[in-house]
C-alpha positions as CSV (number, residue, x, y, z in Angstrom):
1,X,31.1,114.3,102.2
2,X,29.3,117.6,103.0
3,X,28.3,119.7,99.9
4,X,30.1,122.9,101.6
5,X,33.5,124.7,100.8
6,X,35.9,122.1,101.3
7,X,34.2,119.3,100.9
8,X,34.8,117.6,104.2
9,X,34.4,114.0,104.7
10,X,32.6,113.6,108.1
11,X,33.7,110.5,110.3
12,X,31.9,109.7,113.6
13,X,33.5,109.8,116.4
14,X,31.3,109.3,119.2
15,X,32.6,109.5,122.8
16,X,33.0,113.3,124.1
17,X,29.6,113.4,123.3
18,X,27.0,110.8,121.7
19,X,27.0,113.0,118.0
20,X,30.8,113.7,118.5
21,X,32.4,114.1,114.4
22,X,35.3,114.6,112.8
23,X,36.0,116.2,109.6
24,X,38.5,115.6,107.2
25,X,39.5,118.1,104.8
26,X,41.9,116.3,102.2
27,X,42.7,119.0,99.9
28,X,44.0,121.0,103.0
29,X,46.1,117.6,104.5
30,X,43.9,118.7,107.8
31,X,41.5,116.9,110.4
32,X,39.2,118.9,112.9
33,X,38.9,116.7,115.7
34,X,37.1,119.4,117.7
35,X,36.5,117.3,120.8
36,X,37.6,114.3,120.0
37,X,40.9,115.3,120.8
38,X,42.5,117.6,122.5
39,X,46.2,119.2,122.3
40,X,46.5,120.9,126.2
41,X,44.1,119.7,129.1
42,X,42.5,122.5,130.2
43,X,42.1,121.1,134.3
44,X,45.7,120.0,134.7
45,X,47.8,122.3,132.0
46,X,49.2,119.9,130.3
47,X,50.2,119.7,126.6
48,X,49.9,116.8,124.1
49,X,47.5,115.0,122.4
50,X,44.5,113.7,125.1
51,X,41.0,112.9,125.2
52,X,39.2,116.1,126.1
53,X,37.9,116.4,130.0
54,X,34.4,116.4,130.6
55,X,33.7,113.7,128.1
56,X,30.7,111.4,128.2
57,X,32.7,108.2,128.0
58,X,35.9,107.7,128.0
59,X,36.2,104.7,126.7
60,X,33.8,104.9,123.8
61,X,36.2,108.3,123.2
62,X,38.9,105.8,123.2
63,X,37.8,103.3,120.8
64,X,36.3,105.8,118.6
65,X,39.4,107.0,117.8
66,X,40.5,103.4,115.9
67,X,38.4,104.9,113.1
68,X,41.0,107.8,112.2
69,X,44.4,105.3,112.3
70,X,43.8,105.3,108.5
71,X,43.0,108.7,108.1
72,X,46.1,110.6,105.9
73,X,46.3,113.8,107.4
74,X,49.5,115.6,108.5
75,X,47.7,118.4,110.5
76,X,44.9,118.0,113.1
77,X,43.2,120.6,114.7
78,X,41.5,119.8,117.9
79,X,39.1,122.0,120.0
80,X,41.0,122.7,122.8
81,X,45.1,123.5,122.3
82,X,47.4,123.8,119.5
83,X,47.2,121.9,116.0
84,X,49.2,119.0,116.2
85,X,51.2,118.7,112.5
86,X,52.5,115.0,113.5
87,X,49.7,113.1,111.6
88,X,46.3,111.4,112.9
89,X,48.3,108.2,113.7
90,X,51.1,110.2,115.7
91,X,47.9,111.8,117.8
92,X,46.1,108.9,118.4
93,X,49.1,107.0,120.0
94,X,49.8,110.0,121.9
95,X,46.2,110.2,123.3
96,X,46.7,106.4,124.0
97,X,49.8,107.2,125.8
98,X,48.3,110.1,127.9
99,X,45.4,108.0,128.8
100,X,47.3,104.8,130.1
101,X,49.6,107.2,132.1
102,X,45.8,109.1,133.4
103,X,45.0,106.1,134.7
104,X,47.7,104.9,136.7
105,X,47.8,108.1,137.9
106,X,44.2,108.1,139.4
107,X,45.1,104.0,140.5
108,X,47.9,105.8,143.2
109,X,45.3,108.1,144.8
110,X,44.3,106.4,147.7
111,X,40.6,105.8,148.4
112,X,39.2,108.9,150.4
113,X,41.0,111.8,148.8
């Protein structure tokens, strides 16, 4: 917990970038993934809860993300797109969703293009 208005608790999320946080302000039912998350891909347009492009490892992104399953917030704000007012658990499966449907994607580009 920082000593700041708010009090947000701070929760490592490592991934988009080694230091990568998120804070959790309970008192306001609201998570700032910044991110960590993000609600519309900014390279292909699309909307929904994703891992952010340009992030340092995708897969540490990923699995950083178990740690906010039991997080009880209805609203989270990510750094790129809308806020998403499904709850943390509702994003998370939709990031899961988006990247298993990424990577079979980028499996049917043939090699070479």
């Amino acid at each position: 917990t920082l000593d700041v208005p708010g009090a947000p608790r701070v929760i490592l999320v490592p991934g988009h970038t080694p230091g990568s946080a998120a804070l959790l302000f309970a008192g306001h039912d609201a998570l700032f993934v910044g991110d960590a998350m993000a609600t519309h891909s900014v390279t292909t347009g699309d909307d929904g809860p994703r891992i952010s492009p340009f992030t340092a490892d995708p897969v540490q992104a990923l699995a950083s993300l178990d740690r906010l399953m039991d997080v009880r917030a209805t609203l989270v704000l990510p750094g790129h797109g809308q806020a998403w007012s499904g709850g943390v658990a509702a994003a998370v499966a939709a990031v899961r969703r988006a990247a298993t449907v990424g990577a079979v994607r980028q499996a049917e580009v043939p090699a070479g293009r």
